[in-house]
C-alpha positions in Angstrom: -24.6 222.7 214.0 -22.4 226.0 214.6 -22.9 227.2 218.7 -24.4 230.1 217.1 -27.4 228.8 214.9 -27.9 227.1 218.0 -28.1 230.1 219.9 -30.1 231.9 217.3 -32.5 228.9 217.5 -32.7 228.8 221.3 -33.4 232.8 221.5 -36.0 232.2 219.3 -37.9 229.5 221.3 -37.1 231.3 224.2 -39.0 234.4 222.6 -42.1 232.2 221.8 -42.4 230.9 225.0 -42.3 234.3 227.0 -45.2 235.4 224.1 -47.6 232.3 225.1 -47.1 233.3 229.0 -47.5 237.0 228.2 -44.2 238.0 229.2 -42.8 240.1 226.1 -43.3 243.0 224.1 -44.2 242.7 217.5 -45.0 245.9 214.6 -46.5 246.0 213.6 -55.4 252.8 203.4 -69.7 256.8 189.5 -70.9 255.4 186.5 -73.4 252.9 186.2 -72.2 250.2 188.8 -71.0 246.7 187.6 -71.7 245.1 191.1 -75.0 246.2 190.9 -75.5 244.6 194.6 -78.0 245.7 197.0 -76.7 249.7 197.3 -77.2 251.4 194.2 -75.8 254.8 195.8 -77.9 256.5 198.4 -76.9 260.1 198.5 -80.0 262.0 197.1 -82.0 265.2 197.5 -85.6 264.6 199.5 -87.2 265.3 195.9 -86.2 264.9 192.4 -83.4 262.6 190.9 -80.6 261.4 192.8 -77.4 263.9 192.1 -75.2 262.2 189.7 -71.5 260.3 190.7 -69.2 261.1 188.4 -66.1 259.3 187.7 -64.2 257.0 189.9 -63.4 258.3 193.3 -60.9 257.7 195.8 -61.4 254.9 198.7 -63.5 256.1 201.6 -62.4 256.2 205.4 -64.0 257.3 208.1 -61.3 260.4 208.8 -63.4 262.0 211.3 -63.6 259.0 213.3 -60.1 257.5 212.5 -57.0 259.0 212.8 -55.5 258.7 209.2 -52.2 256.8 210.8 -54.6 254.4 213.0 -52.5 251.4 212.6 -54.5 247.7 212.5 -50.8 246.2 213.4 -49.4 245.7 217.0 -46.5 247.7 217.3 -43.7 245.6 218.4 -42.7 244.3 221.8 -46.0 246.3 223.3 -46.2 245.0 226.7 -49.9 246.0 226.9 -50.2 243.7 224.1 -48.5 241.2 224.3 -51.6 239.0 225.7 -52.7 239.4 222.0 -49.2 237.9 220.5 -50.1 234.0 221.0 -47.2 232.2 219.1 -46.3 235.0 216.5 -43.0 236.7 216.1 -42.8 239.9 214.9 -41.6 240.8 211.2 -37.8 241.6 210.4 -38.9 244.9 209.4 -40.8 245.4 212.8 -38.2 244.5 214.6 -35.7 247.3 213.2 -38.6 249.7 213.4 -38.5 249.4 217.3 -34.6 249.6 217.2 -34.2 252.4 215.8 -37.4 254.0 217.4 -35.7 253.4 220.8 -32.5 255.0 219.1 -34.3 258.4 218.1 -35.6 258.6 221.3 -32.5 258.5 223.4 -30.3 260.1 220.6 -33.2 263.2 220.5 -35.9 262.6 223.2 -37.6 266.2 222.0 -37.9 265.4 218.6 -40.9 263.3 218.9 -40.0 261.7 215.3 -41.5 257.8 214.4 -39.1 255.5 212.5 -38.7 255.0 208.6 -37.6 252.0 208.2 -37.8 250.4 204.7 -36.2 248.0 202.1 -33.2 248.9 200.3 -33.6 249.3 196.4 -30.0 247.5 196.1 -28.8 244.6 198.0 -25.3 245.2 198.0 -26.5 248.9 200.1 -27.8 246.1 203.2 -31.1 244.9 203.7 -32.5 247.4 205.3 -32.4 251.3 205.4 -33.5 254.0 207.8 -34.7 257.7 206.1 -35.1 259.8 209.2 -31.9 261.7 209.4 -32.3 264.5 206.5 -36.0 265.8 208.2 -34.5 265.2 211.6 -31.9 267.5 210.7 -34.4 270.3 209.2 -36.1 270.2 212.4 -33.2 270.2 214.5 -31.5 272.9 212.3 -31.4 276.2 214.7 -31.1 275.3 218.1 -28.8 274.6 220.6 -26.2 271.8 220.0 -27.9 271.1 216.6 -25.6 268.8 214.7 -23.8 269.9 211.5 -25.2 268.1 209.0 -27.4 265.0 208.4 -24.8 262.4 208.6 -24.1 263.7 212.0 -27.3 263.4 213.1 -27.2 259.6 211.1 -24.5 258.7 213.3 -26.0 259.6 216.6 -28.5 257.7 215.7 -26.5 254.5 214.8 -24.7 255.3 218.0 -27.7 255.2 220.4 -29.3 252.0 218.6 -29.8 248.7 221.2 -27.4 245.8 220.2 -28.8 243.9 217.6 -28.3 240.3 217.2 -29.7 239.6 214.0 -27.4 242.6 212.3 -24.5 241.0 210.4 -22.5 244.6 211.2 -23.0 248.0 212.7 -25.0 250.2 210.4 -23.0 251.8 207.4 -23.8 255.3 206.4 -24.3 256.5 202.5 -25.1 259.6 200.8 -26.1 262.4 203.2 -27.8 260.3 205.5 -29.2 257.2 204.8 -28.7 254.4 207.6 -28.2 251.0 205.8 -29.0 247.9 208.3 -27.1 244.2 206.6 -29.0 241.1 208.3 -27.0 238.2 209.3 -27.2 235.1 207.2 -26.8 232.9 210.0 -29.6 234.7 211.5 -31.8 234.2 208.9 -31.0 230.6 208.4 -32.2 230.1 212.0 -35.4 232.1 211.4 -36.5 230.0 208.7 -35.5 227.0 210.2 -37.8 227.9 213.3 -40.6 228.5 211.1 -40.1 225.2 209.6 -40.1 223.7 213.0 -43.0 225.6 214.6 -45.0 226.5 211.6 -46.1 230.0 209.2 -48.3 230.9 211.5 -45.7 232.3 213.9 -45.1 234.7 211.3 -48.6 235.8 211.2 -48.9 239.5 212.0 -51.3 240.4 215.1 -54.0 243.3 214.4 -54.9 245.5 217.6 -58.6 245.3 216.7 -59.9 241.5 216.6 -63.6 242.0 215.9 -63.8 242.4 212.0 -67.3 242.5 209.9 -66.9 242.9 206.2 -69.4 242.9 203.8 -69.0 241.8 200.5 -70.2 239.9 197.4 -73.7 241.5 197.5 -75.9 240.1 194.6 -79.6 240.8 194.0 -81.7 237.7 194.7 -83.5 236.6 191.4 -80.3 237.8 189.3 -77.5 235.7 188.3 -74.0 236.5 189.5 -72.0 238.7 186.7 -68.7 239.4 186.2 -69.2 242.6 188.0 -69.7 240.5 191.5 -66.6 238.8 190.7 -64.1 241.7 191.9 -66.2 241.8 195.2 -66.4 238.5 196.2 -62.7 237.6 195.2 -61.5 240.4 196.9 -63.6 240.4 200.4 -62.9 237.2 200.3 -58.7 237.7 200.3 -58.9 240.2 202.7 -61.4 237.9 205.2 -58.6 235.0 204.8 -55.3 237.5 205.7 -57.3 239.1 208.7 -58.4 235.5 209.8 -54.3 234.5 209.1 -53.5 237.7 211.3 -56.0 235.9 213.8 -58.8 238.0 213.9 -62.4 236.8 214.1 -64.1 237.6 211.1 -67.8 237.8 210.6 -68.1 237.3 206.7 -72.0 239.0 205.7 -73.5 238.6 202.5 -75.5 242.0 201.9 -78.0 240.7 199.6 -80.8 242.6 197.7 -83.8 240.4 199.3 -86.1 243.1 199.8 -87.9 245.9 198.1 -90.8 247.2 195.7 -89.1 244.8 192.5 -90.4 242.0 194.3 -93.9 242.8 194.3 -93.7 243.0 190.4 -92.3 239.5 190.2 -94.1 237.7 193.0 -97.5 239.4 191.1 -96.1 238.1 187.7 -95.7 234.9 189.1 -99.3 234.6 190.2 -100.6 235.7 187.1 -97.9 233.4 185.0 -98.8 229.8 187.2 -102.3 228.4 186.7 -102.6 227.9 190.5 -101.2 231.0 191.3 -98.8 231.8 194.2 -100.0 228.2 195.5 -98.6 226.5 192.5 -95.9 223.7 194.2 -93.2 224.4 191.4 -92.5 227.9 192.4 -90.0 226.1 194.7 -88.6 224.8 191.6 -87.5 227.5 190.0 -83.9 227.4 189.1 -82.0 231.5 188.6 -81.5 231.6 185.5 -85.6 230.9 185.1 -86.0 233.4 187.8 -84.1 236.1 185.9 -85.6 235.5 182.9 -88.8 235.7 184.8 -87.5 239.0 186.3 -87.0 241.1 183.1 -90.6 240.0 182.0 -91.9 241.5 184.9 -90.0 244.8 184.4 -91.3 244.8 180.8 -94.8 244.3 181.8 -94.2 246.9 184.9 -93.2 249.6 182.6 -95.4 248.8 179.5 -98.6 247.4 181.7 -100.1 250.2 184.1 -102.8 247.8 185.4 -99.9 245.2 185.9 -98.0 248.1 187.7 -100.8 248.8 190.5 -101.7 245.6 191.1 -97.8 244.9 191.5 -97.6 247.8 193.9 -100.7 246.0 196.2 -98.5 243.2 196.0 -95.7 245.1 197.7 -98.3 245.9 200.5 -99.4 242.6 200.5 -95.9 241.2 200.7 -94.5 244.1 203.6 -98.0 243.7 205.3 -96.7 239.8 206.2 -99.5 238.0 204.1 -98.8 234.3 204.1 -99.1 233.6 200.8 -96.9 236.4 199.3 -94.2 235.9 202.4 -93.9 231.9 200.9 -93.5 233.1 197.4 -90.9 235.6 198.4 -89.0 232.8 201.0 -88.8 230.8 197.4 -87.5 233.1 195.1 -85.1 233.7 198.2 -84.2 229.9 198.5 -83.6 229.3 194.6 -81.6 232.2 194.4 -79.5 231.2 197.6 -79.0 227.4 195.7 -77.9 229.8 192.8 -75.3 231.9 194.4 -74.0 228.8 196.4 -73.0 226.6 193.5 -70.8 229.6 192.2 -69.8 230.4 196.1 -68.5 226.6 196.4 -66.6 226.8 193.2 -64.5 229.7 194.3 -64.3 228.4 197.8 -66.0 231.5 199.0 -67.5 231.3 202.8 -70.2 233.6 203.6 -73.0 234.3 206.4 -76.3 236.0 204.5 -77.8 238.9 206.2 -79.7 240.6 203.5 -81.3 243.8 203.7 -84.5 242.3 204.8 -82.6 241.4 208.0 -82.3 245.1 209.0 -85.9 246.0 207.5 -88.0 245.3 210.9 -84.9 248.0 212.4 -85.9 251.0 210.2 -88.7 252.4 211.8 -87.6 252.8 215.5 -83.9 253.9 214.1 -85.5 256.8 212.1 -87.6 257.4 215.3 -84.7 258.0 217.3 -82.7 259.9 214.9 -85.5 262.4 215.0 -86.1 262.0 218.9 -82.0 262.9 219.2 -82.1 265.7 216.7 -79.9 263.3 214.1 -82.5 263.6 211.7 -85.0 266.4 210.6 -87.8 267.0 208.2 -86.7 268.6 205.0 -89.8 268.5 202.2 -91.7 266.2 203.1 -88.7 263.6 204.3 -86.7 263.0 206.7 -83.0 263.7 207.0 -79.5 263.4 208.0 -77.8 266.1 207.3 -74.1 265.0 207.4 -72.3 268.3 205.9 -73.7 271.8 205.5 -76.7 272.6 204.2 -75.4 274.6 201.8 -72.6 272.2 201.0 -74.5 269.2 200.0 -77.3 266.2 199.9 -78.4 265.0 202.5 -79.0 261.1 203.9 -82.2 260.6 203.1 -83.7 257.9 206.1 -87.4 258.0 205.2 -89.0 259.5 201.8 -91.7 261.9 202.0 -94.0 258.8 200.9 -92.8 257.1 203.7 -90.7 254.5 202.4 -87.2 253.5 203.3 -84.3 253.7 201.0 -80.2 252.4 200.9 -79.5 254.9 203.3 -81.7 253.6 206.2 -80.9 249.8 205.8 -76.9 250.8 205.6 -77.4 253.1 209.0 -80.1 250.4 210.4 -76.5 247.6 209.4 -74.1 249.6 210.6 -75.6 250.4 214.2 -76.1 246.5 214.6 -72.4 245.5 213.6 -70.8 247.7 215.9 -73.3 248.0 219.0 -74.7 244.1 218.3 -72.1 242.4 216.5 -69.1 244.6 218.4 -67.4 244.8 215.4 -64.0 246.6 215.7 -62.7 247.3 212.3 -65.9 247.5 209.5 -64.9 246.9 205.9 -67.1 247.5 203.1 -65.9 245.9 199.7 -68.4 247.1 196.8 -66.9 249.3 193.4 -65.7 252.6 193.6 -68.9 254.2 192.4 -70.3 253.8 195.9 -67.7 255.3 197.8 -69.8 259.3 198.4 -72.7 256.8 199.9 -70.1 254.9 202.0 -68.7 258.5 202.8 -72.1 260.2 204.2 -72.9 257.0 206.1 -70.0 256.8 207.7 -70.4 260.3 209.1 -73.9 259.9 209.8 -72.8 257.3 211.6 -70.4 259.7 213.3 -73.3 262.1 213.8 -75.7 259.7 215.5 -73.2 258.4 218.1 -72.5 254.8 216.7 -68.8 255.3 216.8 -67.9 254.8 220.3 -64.5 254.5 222.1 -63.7 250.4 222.5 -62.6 249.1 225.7 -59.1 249.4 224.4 -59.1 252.9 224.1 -59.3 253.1 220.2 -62.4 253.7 218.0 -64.2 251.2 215.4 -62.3 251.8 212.3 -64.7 252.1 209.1 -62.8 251.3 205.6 -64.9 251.3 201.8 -62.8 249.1 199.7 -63.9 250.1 196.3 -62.8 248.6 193.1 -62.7 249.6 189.2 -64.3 247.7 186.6 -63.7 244.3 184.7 -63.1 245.5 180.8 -63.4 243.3 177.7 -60.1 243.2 175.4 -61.8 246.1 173.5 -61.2 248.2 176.6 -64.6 248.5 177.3 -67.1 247.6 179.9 -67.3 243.3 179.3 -70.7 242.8 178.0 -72.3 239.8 176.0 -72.9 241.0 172.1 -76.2 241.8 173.3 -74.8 244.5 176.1 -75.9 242.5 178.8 -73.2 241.3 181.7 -71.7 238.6 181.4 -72.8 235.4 183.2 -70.0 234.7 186.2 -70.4 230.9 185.9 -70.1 231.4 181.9 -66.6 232.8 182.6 -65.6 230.0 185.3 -66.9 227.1 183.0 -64.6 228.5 180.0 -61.6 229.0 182.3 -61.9 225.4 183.6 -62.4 224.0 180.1 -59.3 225.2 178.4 -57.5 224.6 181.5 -58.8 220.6 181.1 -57.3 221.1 177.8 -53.6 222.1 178.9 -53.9 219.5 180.9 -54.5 216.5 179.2 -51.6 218.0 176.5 -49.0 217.9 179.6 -49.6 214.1 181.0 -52.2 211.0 180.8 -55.0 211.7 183.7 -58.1 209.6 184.5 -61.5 212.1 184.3 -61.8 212.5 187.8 -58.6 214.0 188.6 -59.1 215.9 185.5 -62.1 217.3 186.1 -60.9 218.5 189.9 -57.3 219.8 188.3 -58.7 221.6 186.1 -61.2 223.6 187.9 -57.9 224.1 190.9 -56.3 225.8 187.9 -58.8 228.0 186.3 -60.5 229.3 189.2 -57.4 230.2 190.6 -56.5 232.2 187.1 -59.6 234.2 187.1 -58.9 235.0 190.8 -55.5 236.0 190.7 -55.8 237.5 187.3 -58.0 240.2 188.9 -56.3 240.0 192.5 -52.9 240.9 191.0 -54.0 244.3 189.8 -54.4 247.3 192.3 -57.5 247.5 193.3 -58.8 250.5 192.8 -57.9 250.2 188.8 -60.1 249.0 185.8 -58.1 245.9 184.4 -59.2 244.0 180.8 -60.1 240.7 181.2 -58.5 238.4 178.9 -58.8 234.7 179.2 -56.1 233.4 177.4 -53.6 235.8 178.7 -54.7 233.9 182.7 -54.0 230.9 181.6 -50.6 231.2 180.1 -47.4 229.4 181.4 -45.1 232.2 181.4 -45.3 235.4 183.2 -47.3 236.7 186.1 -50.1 234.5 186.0 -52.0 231.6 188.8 -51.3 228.8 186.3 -47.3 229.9 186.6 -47.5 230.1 190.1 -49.1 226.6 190.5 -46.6 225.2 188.1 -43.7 226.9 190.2 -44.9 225.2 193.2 -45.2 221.4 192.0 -41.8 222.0 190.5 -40.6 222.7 194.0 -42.8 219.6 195.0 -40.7 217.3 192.6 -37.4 218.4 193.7 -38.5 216.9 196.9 -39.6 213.4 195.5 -36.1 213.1 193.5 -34.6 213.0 196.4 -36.9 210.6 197.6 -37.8 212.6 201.3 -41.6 212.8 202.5 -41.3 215.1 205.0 -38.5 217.6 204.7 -39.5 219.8 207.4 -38.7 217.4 209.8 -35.3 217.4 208.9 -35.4 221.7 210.6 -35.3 219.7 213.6 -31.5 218.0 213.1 -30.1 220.2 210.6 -29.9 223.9 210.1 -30.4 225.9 207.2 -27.1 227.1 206.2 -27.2 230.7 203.9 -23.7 231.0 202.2 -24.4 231.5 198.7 -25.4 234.8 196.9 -28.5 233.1 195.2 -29.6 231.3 198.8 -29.4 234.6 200.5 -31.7 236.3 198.2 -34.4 233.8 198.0 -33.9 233.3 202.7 -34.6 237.2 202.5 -37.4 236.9 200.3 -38.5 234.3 202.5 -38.1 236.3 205.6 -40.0 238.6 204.5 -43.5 237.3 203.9 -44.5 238.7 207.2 -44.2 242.1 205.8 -46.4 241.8 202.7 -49.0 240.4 204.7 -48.5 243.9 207.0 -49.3 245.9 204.2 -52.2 244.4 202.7 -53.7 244.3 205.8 -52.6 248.2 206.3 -53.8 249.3 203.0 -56.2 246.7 202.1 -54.2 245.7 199.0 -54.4 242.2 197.8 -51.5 243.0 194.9 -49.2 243.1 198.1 -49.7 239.8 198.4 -49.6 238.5 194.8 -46.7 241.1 194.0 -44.6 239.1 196.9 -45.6 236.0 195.8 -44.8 236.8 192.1 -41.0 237.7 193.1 -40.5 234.9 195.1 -41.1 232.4 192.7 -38.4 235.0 190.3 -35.8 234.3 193.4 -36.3 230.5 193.5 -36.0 230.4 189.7 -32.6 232.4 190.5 -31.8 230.6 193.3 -32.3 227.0 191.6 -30.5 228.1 188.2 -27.1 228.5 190.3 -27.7 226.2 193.2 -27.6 222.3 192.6 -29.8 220.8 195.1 -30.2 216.9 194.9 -26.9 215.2 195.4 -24.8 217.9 196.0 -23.2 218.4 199.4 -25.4 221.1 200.6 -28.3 219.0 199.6 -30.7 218.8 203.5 -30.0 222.9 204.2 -31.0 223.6 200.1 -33.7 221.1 200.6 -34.9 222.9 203.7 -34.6 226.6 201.8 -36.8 224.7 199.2 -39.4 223.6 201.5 -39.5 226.4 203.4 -40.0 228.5 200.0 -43.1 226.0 199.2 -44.6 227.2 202.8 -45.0 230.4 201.9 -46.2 229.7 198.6 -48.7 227.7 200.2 -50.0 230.0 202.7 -50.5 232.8 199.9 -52.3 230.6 197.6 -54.4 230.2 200.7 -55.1 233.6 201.6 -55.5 234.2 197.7 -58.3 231.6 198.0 -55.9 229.1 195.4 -55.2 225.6 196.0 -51.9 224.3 195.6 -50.9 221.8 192.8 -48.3 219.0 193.3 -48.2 217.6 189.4 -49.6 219.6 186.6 
């Protein structure tokens, strides 16, 4: 081993050790609704209909709470941090961020300027490129001493930069300006080899906010799971596993519709339906689907019935007024829908705590009593109000209807007061589709209004995000719907998925049932999921089966079969545990095609950054997608098994599985060794 891998190594340790004593300083975005969850939209005028959303709108932060460049992500080497770091190194890109930050700021201490530091377009540029030196220069342009031209101003910046160790060269200049930063390969060799020694979670970024509550999934008890939940659930669930990764403690809620007028309609339709009434034993029996189908009845008979539709509405009294009878029926309905939901939860590997809305409901009325004791709220024609822009400007929240009911609005204000004064959540995250974002809008500034949004001990305020989402479209184009316009069943598309995965399977090799059955349902889950968690959010994207479940392209099924490829390079050359070999053998990066794939590599750090910054799960899958490109480039030119080079290509090769691994876990997948 060269004296200077072993250097490189030794700095590294050295680096992790000061982190676990706290002794350094790492750097650290309406039509009718297809999740038609527990929030409809609450945005409404005291009287009349509810003022229509139109379109898809943009994704809602709190602004007036949260500076719009509030950064989740430690910057790096933060002493007042560092307690936070635990084991994790900061990414390359982090690293060169605080470089160069400290460069600007003794190069020009007056120009107050923050780093851009990004990825070049083309390798043979560098690695690396700094953009600040063009609008540096147009501030700078006029005063005293004001260099020439941007490349001056480029190289007083290269000039006041920190040595570097991990830079293969000084900086090179190109074009008018541009700083381009070349990374050592015998760096890089040493980096992976230290995360093969002490494991990807060093490389886990660290958030300055650790208390995170995010709501998603959301169903409506009595209803099956569509396709519309899908997005939600998939989604929330991504972002829950990269914050957890990033080492924040997550609280995971489950919004669900559990309360409300509808089920006074079927509880009363159920009394009427069962011989012995609400008392009848097999009400616990009830499976979803017979719930559902249960559910429309009542809604026909509701509309169509108007003696059904009062005594429905006594129900509702009967139910909110705690009688016994109608609190067991509900607590039933409540328990077969949670069976339900948890079979199709379990298949998709999706953890979640329920707090439906009938958690908050005992909260409503001494919240609307103190909104209108502190002036939050006011009477407006018969209701009361929060008014959270002008008058004039407007809708208001409405908190309590001139009937005296309670509506979205007061539950989501009654939730969001608990999670950050009760739960002490930090960062809130709200994953439901786009439709919803103007109700996610007013109650986050009602929230602002009322006070909710206080300063945390460390100086910062709670940050509030609505991750919206666009709709799941049939290969027509248009909203997926069953022939008879109704939404398609989730666990219809999950059963379909797994069956013509079982298929490809069986094709491929000879498999007993068991391993089958478990194979297959690894594979199409995991196409349905990263089907949809491939696509930017915010987008409509046509679902389309067949397409998931190919063997070429951008697709889960590729991905997997990428990774037990890597898997069997490892059995030919008959070695169990190649990452114990990072601990007697370095990982040596000479050629062109093992440079591009240790880079790649290197850089997992950073996609994880900016889907945790802009809430993106396509940063993850886009990474993932290219690094199985660079091994396929890296493996074409670079014999492995046998050849000299064979323990450092090995190693590359392992450590390319790692990080495969780790985003098929925070993309909710499970890795395949044999398909």
């Amino acid at each position: 081993m060269s004296q200077y891998i072993q250097e490189a190594i030794q700095q590294i340790d050295t680096l992790l050790s000061s982190q676990s004593n706290g002794t350094s300083t790492a750097k650290q975005s309406k039509g009718p609704s297809q999740n038609s969850g527990s929030r409809p939209g609450a945005m409404a005028k005291p009287k009349g209909k509810q003022t229509p959303q139109k379109g898809a709108v943009a994704p809602t932060t709190m602004k007036a709470a949260v500076p719009v460049k509030d950064s989740v992500l430690l910057p790096a080497w933060h002493q007042d941090d560092a307690s936070q770091l635990g084991q994790s190194l900061p990414s390359l890109r982090a690293e060169l961020t605080d470089a160069f930050k400290k460069a600007l700021e003794k190069a020009y201490p007056s120009a107050k300027i923050e780093p851009i530091v990004a990825q070049t377009n083309e390798p043979k540029f560098g690695d690396y490129q700094c953009n600040n030196a063009m609008a540096l220069f147009g501030q700078l342009k006029g005063k005293a001493d004001a260099p020439k031209n941007p490349r001056a101003v480029a190289e007083n910046i290269v000039a006041a930069l920190p040595s570097i160790e991990y830079l293969a060269d000084t900086p090179t200049l190109a074009g008018p300006g541009f700083i381009n930063a070349t990374i050592s390969s015998q760096w890089m060799g040493a980096r992976i080899q230290n995360m093969l020694r002490n494991g990807i979670k060093t490389w886990a970024p660290r958030l300055n906010r650790k208390r995170v509550v995010i709501d998603f999934s959301s169903p409506n008890v009595a209803k099956e799971m569509h396709v519309g939940h899908l997005r939600s659930t998939i989604i929330g669930d991504t972002l829950s596993r990269t914050l957890e990764f990033c080492g924040a403690d997550v609280l995971r809620l489950n919004h669900v519709g559990d309360w409300g007028t509808q089920f006074g309609m079927l509880i009363q339709f159920l009394a009427e339906a069962r011989p012995d009434g609400l008392a009848d034993p097999t009400i616990a029996d009830l499976s979803l689907p017979e719930l559902q189908t249960m559910y429309k009845q009542s809604k026909k008979r509701f509309d169509e019935d108007a003696d059904f539709k009062e005594r429905a509405r006594k129900a509702v009294t009967q139910l909110q007024g705690g009688d016994a009878q109608f609190i067991t029926a509900w607590e039933r309905i409540c328990e077969a829908s949670r069976k339900g939901y948890q079979a199709v939860y379990a298949r998709l590997g999706v953890r979640l705590e329920e707090r439906g809305e009938s958690f908050y409901n005992p909260m409503l009325p001494s919240l609307v009593q103190w909104l209108m004791e502190h002036n939050i709220a006011e009477e407006s024609e018969g209701a009361k109000v929060v008014f959270v822009k002008d008058k004039e400007k407007g809708p208001p929240l409405i908190v309590q209807k001139s009937d005296g009911g309670y509506g979205y609005a007061t539950t989501d204000m009654a939730a969001i007061r608990h999670r950050l004064q009760d739960e002490k959540g930090e960062w809130l995250i709200y994953v439901t589709d786009m439709g919803q974002a103007p109700h996610f809008d007013a109650i986050f500034a009602g929230a602002e209004k009322a006070g909710f949004i206080k300063q945390l001990p460390s100086g910062r305020l709670p940050r509030l995000d609505h991750v919206g989402f666009g709709v799941v479209l049939g290969e027509d184009g248009k909203r997926i719907a069953t022939r008879s316009g109704e939404s398609v069943r989730l666990v219809e598309l999950l059963d379909e998925a797994k069956s013509k995965c079982a298929g490809t399977i069986k094709e491929r090799r000879e498999i007993s049932d068991t391993e089958l059955d478990k194979s297959a349902g690894i594979m199409g889950y995991a196409a349905v999921k990263y089907a949809d968690l491939k696509n930017n959010r915010t987008t409509n994207y046509k679902f389309m089966l067949d397409d998931m479940l190919s063997l070429q392209g951008n697709t889960a099924v590729y991905l997997l079969y990428a990774h037990a490829r890597i898997a069997a390079i490892g059995r030919k050359a008959g070695i169990d545990n190649i990452a114990a070999l990072a601990y007697h053998h370095p990982v040596e990066v000479d050629h062109e095609k093992e440079r591009n794939l240790a880079m790649h590599v290197i850089r997992f750090p950073e996609a994880v950054e900016a889907a945790v910054e802009e809430l993106m799960p396509n940063r993850i899958t886009d990474y993932l997608y290219d690094l199985s490109e660079k091994f396929n480039g890296f493996y074409t030119e670079c014999h492995v098994v046998g050849d000299k080079q064979q323990t450092s290509r090995l190693l590359l090769c392992e450590a390319t599985a790692v990080v495969m691994r780790q985003c098929f876990d925070l993309l909710g997948m499970t890795p395949m060794y044999q398909i």
